[in-house]
C-alpha angles and dihedrals in degrees: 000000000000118000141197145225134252120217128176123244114223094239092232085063083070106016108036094168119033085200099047106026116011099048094041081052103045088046089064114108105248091040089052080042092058088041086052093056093047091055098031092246131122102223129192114186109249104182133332116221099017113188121238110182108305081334128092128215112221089225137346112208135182123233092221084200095059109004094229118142111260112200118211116188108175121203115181082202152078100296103254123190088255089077093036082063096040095064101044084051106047090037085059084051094056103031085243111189085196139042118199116191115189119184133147088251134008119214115235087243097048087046085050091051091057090036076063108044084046093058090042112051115067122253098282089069126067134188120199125188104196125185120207126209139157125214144182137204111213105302098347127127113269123266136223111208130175120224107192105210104177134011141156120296090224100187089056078051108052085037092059091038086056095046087050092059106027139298112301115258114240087252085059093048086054094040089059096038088047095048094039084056092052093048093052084045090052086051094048105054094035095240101182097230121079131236122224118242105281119262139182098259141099090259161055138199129218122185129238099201094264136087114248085024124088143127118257115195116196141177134213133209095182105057094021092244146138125205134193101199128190098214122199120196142164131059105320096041095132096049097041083043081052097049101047087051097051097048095045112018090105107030088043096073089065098037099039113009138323097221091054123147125222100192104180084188096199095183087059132063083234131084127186155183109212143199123191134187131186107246130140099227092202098052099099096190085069099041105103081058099054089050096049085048091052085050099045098050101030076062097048082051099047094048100046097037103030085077103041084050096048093052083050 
């Protein structure tokens, strides 16, 4: 069998401005998309070029499984300690919870500042170096790829976040253990959504694709349950709530799940369509089951919902 070679693209072969050609390209949906696997987010472009001040931010993204703002400032350079300020300063300006720096090489100084940041705020902050290059193979087409150089170390975080507020009960230590399991299943057998960073907490969130919707999958140890909700939030929780229902409530029962719930919730801010299954989270000896029943109907969620949200 005959291989080939891999050789490295100078980036302003490709990209010869950051500001007119790289960030209007990364800000497409399937580039953001790319960016979002390498760093384990499901981002959605909020704006390119947000202003901060006299300043202006490269791209400001949303995290759809938290809604948290997600900065992006590109720099088809050597990383320098201008940028280094930028970004402290314009993720201060939009209340950013991550910080995403992407550059063609990070110097080992500038990798050790965000190894710090990232050891020193607390779980709910991330800092991502990110190095950008593009490569071909003989004739082939170039190729963008995403090399993450430094992230946060999220087990040190939720460990210090946890020191911080008490010692951890015995349910949050399963919670984490049991979350931090289905993540690694969901790895290892390449389901295509993405799991959130384990946490300490009775759930976890996955994105659909739209901000103020998302899954929410969530145990029980009271009632020995497990749940996959649709959650609508926002401002106009209660008529988007009204209009889904009204769309799927019947034909979901034979594309998602017959027993499916559709709770309106007037007295919360929250509506949902839930699923529920009977399942003890903590009994170890079922939880491969649990986990394959999580995969097989998130999918079935994502596939039948994602589109009708979407058209919303």
């Amino acid at each position: 069998m005959k291989l080939g070679k891999i050789r490295k693209i100078d980036l302003r072969n490709v990209w010869a401005s950051e500001s007119s050609d790289f960030t209007p390209w990364l800000a497409k949906e399937e580039n953001i998309a790319m960016l979002g696997d390498a760093i384990g987010m499901d981002l959605e472009v909020e704006s390119q070029e947000k202003s901060v001040g006299p300043f202006r931010a490269d791209i400001l993204a949303k995290d759809l499984a938290t809604n948290h703002y997600v900065l992006i400032e590109n720099q088809l350079e050597l990383t320098n300690h201008n940028h280094l300020g930028q970004i402290m300063t314009y993720a201060a300006g939009l209340d950013a919870f991550s910080i995403v720096w992407i550059a063609k090489a990070f110097t080992e100084e500038h990798r050790a500042a965000l190894d710090w940041l990232n050891r020193i705020t607390d779980e709910n902050i991330n800092f991502f170096g990110i190095e950008v290059e593009v490569i071909q193979i003989g004739d082939s087409l170039p190729a963008p790829q995403f090399n993450v150089v430094a992230k946060p170390n999220d087990w040190t975080k939720s460990v210090k976040s946890s020191a911080s507020s008490g010692e951890l009960t015995e349910t949050k230590v399963k919670q984490q253990e049991y979350w931090t399991e289905f993540r690694d299943y969901v790895l290892k057998i390449g389901s295509p959504f993405k799991v959130q960073k384990p946490a300490p907490q009775h759930w976890t969130i996955i994105a659909m694709g739209r901000s103020f919707f998302q899954l929410s999958l969530t145990v029980n140890s009271v009632n020995h349950t497990i749940c996959i909700n649709l959650e609508i939030s926002g401002e106009n929780a209660k008529a988007n709530f009204d209009i889904l229902k009204g769309q799927c409530e019947e034909e979901s029962k034979s594309k998602v799940a017959e027993d499916l719930e559709w709770l309106r919730l007037d007295e919360k801010k929250v509506s949902m369509a839930k699923l529920t299954k009977e399942f003890d989270f903590m009994d170890k000896s079922s939880r491969e089951e649990q986990f394959a029943w999580f995969v097989e109907n998130v999918q079935k969620f994502i596939k039948y919902f994602k589109p009708k949200i979407k058209s919303i």
